[in-house]
Every structure is written in C-alpha cells, then in structure tokens.
mmCIF file of the N, C-alpha and C atoms, coordinates in Angstrom:
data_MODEL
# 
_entry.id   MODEL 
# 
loop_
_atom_site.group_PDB 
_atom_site.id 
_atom_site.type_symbol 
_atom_site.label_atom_id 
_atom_site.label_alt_id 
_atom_site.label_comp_id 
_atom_site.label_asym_id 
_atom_site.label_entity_id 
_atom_site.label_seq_id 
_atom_site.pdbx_PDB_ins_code 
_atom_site.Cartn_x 
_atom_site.Cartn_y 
_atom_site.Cartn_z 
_atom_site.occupancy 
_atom_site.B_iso_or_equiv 
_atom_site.pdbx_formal_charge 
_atom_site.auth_seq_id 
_atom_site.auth_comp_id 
_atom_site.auth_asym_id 
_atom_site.auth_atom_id 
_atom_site.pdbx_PDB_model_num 
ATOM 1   N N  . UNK A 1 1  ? 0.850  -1.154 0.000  1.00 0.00 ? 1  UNK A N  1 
ATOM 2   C CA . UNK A 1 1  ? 0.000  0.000  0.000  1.00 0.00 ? 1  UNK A CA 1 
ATOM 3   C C  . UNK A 1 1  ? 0.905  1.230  0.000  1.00 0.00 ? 1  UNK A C  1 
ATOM 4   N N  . UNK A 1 2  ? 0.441  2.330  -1.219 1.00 0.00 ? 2  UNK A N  1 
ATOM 5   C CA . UNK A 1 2  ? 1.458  3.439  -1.020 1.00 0.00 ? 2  UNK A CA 1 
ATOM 6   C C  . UNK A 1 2  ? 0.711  4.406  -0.197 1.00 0.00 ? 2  UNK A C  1 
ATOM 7   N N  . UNK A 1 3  ? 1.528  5.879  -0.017 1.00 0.00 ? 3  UNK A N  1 
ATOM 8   C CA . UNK A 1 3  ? 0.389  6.682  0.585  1.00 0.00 ? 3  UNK A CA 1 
ATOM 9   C C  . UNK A 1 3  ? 1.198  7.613  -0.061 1.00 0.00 ? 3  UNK A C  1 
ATOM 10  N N  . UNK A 1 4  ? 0.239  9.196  -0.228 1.00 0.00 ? 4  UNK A N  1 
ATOM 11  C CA . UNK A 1 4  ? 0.709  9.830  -0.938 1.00 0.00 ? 4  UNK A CA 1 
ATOM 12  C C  . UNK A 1 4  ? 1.557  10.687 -0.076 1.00 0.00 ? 4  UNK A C  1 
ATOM 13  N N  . UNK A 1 5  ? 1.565  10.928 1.343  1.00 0.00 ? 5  UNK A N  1 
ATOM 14  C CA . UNK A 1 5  ? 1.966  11.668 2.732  1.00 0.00 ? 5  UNK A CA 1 
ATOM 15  C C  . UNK A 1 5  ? 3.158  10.861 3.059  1.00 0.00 ? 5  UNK A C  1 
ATOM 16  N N  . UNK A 1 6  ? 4.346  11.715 3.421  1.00 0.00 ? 6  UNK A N  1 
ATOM 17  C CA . UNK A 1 6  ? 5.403  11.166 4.295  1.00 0.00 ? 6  UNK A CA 1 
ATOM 18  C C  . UNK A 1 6  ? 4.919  10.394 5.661  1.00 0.00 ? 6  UNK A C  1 
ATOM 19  N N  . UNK A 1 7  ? 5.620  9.624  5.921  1.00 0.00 ? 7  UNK A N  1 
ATOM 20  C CA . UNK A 1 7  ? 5.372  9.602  7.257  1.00 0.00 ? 7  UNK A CA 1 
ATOM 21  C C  . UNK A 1 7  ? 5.962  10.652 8.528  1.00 0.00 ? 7  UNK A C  1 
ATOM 22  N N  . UNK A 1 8  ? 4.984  10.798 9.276  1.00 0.00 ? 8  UNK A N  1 
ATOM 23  C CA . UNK A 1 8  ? 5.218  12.047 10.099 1.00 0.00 ? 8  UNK A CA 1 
ATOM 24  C C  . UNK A 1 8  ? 5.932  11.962 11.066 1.00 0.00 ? 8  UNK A C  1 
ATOM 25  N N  . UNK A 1 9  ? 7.126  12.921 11.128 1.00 0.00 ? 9  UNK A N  1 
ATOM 26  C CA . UNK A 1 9  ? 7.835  12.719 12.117 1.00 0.00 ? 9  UNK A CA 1 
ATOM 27  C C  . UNK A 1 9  ? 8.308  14.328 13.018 1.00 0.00 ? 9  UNK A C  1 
ATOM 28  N N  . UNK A 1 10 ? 8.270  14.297 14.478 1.00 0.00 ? 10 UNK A N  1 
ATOM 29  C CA . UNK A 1 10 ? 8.717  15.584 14.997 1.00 0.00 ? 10 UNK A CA 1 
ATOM 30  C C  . UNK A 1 10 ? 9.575  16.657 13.852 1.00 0.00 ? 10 UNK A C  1 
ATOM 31  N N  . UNK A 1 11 ? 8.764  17.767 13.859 1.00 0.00 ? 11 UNK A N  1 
ATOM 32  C CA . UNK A 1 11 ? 9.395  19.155 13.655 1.00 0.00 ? 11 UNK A CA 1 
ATOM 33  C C  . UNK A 1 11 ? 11.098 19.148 14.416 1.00 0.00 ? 11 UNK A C  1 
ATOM 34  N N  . UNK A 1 12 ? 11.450 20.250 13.611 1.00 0.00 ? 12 UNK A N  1 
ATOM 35  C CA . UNK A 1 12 ? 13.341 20.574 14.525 1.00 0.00 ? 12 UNK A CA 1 
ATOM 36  C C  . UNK A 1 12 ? 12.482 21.468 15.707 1.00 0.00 ? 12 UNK A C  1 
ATOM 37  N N  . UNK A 1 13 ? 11.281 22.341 15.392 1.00 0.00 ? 13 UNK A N  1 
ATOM 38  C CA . UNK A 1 13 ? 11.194 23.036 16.109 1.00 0.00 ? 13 UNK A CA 1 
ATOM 39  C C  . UNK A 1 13 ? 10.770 22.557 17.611 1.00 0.00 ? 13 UNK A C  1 
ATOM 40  N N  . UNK A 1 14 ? 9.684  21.338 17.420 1.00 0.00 ? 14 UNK A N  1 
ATOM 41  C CA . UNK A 1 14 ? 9.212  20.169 18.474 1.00 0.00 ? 14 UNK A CA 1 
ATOM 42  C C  . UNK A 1 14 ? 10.804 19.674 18.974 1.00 0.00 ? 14 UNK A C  1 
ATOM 43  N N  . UNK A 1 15 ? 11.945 19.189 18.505 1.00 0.00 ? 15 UNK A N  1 
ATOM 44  C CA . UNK A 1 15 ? 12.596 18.676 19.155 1.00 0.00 ? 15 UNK A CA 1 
ATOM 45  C C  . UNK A 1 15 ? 13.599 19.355 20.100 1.00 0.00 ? 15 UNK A C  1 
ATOM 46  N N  . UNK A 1 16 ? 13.704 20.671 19.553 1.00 0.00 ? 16 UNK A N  1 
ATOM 47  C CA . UNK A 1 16 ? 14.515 21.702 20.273 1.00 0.00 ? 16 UNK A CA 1 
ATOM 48  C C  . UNK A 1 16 ? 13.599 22.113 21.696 1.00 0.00 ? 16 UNK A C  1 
ATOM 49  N N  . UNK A 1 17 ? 12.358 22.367 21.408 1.00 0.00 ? 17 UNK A N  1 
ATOM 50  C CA . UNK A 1 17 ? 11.450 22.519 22.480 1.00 0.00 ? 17 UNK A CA 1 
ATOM 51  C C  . UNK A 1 17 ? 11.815 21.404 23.625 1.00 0.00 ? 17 UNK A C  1 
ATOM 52  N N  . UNK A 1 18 ? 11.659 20.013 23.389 1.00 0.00 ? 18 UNK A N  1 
ATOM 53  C CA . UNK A 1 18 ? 11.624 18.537 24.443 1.00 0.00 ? 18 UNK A CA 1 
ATOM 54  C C  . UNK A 1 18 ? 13.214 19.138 24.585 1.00 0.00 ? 18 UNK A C  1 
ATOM 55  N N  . UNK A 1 19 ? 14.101 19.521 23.975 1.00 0.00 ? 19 UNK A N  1 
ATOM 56  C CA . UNK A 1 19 ? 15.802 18.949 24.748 1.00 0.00 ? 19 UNK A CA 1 
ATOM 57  C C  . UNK A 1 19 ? 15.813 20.540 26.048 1.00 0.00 ? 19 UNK A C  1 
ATOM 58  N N  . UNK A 1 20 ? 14.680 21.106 25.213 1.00 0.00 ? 20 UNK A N  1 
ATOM 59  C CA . UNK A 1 20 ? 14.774 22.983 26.058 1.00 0.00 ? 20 UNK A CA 1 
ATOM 60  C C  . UNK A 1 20 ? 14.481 22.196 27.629 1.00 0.00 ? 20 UNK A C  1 
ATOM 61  N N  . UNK A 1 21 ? 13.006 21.234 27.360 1.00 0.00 ? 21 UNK A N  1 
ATOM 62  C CA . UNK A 1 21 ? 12.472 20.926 28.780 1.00 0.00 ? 21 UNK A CA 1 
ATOM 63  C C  . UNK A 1 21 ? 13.533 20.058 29.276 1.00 0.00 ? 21 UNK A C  1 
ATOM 64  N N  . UNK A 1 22 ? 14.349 19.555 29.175 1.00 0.00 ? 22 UNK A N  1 
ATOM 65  C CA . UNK A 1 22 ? 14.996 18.842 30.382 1.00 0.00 ? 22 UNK A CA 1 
ATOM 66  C C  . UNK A 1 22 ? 16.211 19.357 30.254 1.00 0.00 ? 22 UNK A C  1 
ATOM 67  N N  . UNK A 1 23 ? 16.570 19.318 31.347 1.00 0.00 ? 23 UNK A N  1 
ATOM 68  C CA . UNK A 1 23 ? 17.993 20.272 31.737 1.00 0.00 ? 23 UNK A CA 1 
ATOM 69  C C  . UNK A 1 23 ? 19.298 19.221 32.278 1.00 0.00 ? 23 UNK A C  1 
ATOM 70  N N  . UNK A 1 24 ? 20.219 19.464 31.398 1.00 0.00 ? 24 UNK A N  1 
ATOM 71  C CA . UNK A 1 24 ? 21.683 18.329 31.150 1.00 0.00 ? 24 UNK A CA 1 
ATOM 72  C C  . UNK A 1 24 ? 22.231 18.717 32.142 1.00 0.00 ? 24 UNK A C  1 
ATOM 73  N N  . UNK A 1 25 ? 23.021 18.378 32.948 1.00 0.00 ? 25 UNK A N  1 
ATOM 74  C CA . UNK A 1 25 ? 24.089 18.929 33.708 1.00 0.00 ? 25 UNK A CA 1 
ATOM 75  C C  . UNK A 1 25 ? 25.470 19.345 32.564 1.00 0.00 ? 25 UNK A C  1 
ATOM 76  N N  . UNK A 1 26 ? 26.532 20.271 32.854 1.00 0.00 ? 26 UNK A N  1 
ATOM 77  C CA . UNK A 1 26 ? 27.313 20.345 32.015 1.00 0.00 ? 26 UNK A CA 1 
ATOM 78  C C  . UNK A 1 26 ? 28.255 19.817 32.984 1.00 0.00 ? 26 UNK A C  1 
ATOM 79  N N  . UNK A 1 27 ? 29.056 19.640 31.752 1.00 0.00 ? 27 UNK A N  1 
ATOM 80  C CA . UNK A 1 27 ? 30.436 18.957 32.704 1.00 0.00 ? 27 UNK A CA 1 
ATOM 81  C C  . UNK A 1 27 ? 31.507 19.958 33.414 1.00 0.00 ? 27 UNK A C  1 
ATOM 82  N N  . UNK A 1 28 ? 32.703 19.449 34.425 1.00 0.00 ? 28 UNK A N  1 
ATOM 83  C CA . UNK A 1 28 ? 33.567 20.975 34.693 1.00 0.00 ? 28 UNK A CA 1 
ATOM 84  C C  . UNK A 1 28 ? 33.944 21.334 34.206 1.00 0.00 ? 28 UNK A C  1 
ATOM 85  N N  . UNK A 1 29 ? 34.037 22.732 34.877 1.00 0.00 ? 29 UNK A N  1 
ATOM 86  C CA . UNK A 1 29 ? 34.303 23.636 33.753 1.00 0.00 ? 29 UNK A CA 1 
ATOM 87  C C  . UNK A 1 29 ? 36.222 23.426 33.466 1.00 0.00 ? 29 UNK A C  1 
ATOM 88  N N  . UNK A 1 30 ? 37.215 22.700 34.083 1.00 0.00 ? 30 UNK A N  1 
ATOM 89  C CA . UNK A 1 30 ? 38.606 22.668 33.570 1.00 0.00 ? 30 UNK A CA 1 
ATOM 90  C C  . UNK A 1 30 ? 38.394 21.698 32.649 1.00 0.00 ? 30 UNK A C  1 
ATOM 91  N N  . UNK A 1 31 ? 37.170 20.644 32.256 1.00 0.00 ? 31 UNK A N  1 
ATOM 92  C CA . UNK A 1 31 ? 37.325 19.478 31.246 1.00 0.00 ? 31 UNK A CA 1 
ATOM 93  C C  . UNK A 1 31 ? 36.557 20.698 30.018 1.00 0.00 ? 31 UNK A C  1 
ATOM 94  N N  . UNK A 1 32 ? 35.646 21.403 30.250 1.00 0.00 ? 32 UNK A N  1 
ATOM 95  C CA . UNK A 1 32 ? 35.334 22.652 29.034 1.00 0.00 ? 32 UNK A CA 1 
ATOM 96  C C  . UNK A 1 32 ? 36.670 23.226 28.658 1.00 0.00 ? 32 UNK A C  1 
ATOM 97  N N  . UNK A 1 33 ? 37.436 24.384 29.260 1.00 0.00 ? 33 UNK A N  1 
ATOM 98  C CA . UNK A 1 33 ? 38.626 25.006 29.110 1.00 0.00 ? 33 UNK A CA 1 
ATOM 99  C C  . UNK A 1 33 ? 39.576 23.828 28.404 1.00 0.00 ? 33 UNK A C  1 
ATOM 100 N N  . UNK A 1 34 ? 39.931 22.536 28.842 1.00 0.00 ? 34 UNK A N  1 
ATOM 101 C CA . UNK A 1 34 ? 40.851 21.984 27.868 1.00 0.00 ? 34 UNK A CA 1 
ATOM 102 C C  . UNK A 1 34 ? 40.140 21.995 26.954 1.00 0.00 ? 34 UNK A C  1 
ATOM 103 N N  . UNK A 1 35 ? 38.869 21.358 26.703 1.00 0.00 ? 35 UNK A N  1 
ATOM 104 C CA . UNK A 1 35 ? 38.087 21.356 25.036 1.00 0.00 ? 35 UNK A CA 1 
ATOM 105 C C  . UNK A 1 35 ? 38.249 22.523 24.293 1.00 0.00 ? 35 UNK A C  1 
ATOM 106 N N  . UNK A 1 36 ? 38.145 23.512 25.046 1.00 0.00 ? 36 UNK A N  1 
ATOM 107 C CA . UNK A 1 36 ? 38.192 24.975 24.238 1.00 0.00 ? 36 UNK A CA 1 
ATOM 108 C C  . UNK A 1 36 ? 39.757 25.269 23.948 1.00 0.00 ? 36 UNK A C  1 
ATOM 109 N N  . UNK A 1 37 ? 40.744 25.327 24.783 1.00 0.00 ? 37 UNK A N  1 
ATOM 110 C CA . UNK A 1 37 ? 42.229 24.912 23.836 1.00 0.00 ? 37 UNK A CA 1 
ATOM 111 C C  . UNK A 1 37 ? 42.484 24.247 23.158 1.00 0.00 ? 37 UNK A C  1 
ATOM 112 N N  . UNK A 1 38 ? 41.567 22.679 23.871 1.00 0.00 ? 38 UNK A N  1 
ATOM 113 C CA . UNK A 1 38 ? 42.411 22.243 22.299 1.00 0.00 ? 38 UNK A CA 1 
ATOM 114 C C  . UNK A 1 38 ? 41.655 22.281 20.837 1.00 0.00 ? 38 UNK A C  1 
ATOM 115 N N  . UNK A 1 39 ? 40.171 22.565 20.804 1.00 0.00 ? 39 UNK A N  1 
ATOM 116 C CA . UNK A 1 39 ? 39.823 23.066 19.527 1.00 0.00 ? 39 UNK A CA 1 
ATOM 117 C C  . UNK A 1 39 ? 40.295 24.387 19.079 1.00 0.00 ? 39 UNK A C  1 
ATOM 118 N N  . UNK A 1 40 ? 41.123 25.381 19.843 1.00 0.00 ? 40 UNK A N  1 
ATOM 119 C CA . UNK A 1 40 ? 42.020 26.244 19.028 1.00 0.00 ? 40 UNK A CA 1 
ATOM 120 C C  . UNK A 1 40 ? 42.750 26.148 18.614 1.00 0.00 ? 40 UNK A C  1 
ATOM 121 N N  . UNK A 1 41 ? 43.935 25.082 19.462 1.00 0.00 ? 41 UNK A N  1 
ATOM 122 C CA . UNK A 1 41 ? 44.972 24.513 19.167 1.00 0.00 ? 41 UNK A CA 1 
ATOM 123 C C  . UNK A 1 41 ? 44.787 24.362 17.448 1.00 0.00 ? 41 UNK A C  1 
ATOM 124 N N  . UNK A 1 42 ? 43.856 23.588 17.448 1.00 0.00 ? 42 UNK A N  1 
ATOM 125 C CA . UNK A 1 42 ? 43.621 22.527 16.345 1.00 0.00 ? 42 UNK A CA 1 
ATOM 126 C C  . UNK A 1 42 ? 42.873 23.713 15.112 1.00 0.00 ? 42 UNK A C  1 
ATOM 127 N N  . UNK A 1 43 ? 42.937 24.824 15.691 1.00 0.00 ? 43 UNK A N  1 
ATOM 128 C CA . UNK A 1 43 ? 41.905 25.945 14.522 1.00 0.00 ? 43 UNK A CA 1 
ATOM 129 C C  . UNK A 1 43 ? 40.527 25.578 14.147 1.00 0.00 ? 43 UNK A C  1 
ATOM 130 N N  . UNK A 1 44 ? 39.861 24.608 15.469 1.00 0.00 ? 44 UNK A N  1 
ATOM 131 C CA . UNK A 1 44 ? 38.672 24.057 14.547 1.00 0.00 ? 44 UNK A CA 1 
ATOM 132 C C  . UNK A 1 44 ? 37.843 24.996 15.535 1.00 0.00 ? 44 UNK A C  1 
ATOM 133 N N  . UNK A 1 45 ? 37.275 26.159 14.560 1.00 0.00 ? 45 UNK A N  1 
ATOM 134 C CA . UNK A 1 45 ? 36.356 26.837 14.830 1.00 0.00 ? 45 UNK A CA 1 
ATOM 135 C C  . UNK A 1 45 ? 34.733 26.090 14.940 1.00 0.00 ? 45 UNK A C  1 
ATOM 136 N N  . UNK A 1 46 ? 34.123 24.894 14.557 1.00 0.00 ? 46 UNK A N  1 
ATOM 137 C CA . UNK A 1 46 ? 33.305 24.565 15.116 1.00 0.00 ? 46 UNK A CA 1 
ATOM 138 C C  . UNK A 1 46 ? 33.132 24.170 16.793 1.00 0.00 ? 46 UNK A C  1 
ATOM 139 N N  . UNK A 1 47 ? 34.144 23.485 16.743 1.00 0.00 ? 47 UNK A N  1 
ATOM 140 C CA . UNK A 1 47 ? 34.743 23.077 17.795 1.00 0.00 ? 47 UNK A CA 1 
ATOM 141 C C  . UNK A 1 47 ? 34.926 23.952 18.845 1.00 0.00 ? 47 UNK A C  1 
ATOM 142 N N  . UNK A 1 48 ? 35.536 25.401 18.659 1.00 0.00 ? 48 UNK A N  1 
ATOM 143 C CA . UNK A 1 48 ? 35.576 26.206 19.913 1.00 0.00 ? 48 UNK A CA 1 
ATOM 144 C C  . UNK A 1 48 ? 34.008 26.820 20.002 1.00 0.00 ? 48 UNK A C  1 
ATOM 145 N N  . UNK A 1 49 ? 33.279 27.164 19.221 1.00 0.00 ? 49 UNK A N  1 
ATOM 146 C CA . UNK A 1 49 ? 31.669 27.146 19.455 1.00 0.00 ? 49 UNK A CA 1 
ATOM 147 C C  . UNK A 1 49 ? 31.228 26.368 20.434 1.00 0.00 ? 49 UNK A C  1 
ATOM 148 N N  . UNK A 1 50 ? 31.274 25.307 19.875 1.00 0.00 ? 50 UNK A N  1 
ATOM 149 C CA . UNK A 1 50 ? 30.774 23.835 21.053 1.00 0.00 ? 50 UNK A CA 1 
ATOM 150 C C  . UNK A 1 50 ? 31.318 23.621 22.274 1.00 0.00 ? 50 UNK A C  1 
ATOM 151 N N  . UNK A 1 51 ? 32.498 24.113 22.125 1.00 0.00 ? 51 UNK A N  1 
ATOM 152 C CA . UNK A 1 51 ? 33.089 24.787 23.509 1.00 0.00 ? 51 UNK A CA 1 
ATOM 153 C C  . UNK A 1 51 ? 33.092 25.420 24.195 1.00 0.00 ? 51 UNK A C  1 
ATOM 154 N N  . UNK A 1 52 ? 33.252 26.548 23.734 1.00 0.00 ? 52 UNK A N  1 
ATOM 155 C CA . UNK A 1 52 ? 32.666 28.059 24.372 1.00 0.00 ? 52 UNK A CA 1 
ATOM 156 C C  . UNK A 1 52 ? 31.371 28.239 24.866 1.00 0.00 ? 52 UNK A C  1 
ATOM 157 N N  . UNK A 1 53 ? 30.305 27.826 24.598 1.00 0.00 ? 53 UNK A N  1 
ATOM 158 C CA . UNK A 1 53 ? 28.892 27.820 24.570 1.00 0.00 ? 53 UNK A CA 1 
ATOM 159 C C  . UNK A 1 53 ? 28.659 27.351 26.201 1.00 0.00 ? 53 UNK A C  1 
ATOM 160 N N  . UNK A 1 54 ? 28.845 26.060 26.382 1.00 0.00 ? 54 UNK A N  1 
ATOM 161 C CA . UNK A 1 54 ? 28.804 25.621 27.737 1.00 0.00 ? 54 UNK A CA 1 
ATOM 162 C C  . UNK A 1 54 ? 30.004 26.555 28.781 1.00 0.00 ? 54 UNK A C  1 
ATOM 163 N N  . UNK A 1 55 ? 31.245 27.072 28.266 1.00 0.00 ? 55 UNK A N  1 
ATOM 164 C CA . UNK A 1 55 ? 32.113 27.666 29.311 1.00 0.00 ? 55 UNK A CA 1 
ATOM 165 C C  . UNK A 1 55 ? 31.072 28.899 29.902 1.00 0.00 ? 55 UNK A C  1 
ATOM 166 N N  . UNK A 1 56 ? 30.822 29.431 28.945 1.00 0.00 ? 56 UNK A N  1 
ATOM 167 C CA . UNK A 1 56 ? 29.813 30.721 29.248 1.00 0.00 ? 56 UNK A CA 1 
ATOM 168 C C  . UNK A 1 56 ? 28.638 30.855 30.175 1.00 0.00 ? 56 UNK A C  1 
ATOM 169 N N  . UNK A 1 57 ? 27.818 29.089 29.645 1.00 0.00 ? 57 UNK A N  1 
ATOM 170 C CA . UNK A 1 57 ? 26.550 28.594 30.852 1.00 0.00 ? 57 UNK A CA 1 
ATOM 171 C C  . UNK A 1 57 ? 26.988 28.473 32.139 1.00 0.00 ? 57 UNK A C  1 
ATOM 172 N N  . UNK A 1 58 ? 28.585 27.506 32.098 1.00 0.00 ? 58 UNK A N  1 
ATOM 173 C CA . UNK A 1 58 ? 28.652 27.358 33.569 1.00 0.00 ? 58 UNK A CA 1 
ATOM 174 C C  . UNK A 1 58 ? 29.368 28.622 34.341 1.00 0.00 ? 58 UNK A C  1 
ATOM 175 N N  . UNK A 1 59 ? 30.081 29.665 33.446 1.00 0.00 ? 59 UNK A N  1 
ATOM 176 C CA . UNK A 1 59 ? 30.521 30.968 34.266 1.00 0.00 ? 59 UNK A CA 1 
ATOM 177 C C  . UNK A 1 59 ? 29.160 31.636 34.738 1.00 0.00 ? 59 UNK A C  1 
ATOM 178 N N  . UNK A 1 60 ? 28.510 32.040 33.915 1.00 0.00 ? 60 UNK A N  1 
ATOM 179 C CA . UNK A 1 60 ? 27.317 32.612 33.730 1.00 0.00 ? 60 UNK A CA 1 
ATOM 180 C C  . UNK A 1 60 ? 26.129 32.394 33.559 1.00 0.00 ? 60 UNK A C  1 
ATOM 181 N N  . UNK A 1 61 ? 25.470 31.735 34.291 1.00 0.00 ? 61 UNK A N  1 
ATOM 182 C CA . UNK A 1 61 ? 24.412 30.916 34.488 1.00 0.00 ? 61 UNK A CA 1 
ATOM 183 C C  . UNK A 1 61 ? 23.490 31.827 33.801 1.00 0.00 ? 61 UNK A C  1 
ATOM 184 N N  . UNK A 1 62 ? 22.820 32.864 34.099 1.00 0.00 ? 62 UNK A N  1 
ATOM 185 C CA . UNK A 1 62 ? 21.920 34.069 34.111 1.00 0.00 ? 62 UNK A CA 1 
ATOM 186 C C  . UNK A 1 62 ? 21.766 34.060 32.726 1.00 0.00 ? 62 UNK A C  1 
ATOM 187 N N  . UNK A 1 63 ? 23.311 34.174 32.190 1.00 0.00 ? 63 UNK A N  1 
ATOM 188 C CA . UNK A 1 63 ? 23.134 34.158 30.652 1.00 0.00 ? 63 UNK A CA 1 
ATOM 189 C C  . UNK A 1 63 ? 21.821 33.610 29.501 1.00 0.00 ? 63 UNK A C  1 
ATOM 190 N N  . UNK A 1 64 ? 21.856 32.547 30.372 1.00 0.00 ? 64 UNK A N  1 
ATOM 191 C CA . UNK A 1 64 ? 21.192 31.375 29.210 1.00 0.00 ? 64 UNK A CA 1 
ATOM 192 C C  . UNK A 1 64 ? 19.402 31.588 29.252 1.00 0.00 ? 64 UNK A C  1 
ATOM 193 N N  . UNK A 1 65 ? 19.049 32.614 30.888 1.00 0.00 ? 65 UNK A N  1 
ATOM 194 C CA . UNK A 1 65 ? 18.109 32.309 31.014 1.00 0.00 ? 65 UNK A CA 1 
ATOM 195 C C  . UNK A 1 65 ? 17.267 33.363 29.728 1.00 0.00 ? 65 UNK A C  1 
# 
C-alpha cells in the first residue's frame, strides 16, 4: 500500500522545544577550558563554538536564562 503523505515525524522546532524541557548537567568547567584549547589549538572553529557555549553557561548561568 502506497500513501501519498510522508510519514510524520517531529518538527526541529518540536525537538529543540523537548531537549529545552529537560535540563543536562554540564560537565567541569577545567574538562570545558581543555576542550576549548584544544579546539584552538587545532583551529577548529566549530569546535571552539561547542566549547565556548557551555564555558559561558557554567561561568554565567543568568546568561542562558
């Protein structure tokens, strides 16, 4: 049987919402700071994003709210 409809699956916008509701712990912040050297080290600018992002939550909590 075909159907002419995808099958339906969560929105990005639905899934960003569910990861908003539960709250991760981040890890410490000296295991962040090495991640963030060594993705400079390495020039990988994605990498210091993904890094930086959490250094900022756990300096600055307030930030995020």
């Amino acid at each position: 049987m075909s159907s002419r409809w995808p099958v339906r699956r969560p929105t990005e916008h639905a899934a960003i919402r569910a990861a908003c509701r539960s709250e991760r712990p981040l890890p410490p912040v000296p295991a962040l700071m090495a991640a963030l050297i060594d993705a400079n080290d390495r020039r990988d600018r994605e990498g210091v994003c993904l890094a930086a992002h959490p250094v900022v939550r756990a300096a600055a909590p307030e930030v995020g709210e």
